[in-house]
C-alpha positions in Angstrom: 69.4 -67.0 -55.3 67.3 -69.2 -53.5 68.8 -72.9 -52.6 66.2 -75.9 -53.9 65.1 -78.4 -50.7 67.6 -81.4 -52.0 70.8 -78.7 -51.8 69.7 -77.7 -48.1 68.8 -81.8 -47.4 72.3 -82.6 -49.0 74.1 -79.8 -47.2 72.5 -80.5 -44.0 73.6 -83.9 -43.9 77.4 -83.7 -45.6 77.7 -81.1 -42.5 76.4 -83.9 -39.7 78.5 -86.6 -41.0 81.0 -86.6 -43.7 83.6 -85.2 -41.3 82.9 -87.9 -38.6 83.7 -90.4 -41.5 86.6 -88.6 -43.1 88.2 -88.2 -39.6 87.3 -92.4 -38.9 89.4 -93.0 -42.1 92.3 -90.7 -40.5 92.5 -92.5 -37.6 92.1 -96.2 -38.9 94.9 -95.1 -41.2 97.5 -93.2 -38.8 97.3 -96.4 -36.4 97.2 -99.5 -38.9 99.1 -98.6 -41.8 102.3 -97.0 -42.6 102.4 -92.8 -43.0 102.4 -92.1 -46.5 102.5 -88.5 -48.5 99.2 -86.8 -50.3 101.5 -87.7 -53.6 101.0 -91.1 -52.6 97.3 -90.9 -51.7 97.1 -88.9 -55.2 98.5 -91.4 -57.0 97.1 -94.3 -55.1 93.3 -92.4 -55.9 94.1 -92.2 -59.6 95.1 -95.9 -60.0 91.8 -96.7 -58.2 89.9 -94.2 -60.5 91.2 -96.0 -63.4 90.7 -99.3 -62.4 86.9 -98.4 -62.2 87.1 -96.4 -65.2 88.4 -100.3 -67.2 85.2 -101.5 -65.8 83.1 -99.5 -67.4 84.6 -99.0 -70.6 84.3 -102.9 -70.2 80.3 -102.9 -69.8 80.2 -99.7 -72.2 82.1 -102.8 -74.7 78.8 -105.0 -73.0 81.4 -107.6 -71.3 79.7 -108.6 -68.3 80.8 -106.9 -64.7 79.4 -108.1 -62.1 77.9 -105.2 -59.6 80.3 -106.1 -56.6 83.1 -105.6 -58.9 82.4 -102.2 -59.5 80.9 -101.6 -55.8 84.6 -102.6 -54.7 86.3 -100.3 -56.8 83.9 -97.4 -56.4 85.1 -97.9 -52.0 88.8 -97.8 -53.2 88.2 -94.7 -54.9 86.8 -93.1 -51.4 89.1 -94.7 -49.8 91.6 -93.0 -51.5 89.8 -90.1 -51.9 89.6 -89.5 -48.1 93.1 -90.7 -47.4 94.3 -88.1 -49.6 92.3 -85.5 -48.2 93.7 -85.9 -44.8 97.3 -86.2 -45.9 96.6 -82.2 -47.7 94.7 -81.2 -44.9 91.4 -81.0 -46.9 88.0 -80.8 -44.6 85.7 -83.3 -47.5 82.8 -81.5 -45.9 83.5 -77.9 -46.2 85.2 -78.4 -49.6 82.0 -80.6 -51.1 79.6 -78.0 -49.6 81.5 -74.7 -51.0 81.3 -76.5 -54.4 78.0 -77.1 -54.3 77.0 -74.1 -53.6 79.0 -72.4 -57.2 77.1 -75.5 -59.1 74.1 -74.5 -57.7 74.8 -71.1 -58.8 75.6 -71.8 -61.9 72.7 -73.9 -62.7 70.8 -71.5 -61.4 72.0 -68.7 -63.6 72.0 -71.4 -66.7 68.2 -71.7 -66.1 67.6 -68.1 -66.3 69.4 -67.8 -69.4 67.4 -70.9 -70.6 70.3 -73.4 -71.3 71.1 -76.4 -70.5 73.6 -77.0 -67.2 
């Protein structure tokens, strides 16, 4: 199956720097902050997940949020994201791109059965 231009664009650039930023968040951590387990980092990412995910079932209730609310909570969530990563040994890069590519498949195959992905 043949990859569209935005999967290759997307690809190319997750492989030039997402592991340079993943490893920067390894190494800030390691030397300014205490060691701490991937159960941690899992946890840690889930508390951040659901503090965003209060946010927007606040605007979804049309409360007002303002945008660098929900900018600050969408970093924690990479934050945590990449911390737990590195504590499980997970290359973000290689992970992202393998998935990618079975979406793409599966959209793909979803088109040529005409449905809807």
């Amino acid at each position: 199956m043949m990859k569209p231009k935005e999967l290759d664009t997307l690809l190319d650039s997750m492989n030039k720097g997402f592991e340079t930023i993943q490893n920067g968040f390894d190494e800030y951590q390691k030397s300014c902050f205490t060691e701490r387990s991937g159960e941690f980092f899992c946890l840690e990412l889930n508390g951040e997940a659901g503090e965003l995910a209060n946010l927007e079932k606040k605007l979804w209730k049309g409360k007002i949020i303002a945008h660098e609310e929900l900018a600050d909570e969408a970093a924690d969530v990479f934050i945590a994201l990449c911390n737990y990563a590195n504590a499980r040994s997970i290359n973000l890069s290689e992970a992202i791109c393998k998935k990618l590519m079975r979406i793409e498949e599966r959209r793909q195959e979803s088109e040529k059965n005409n449905e809807v992905y």
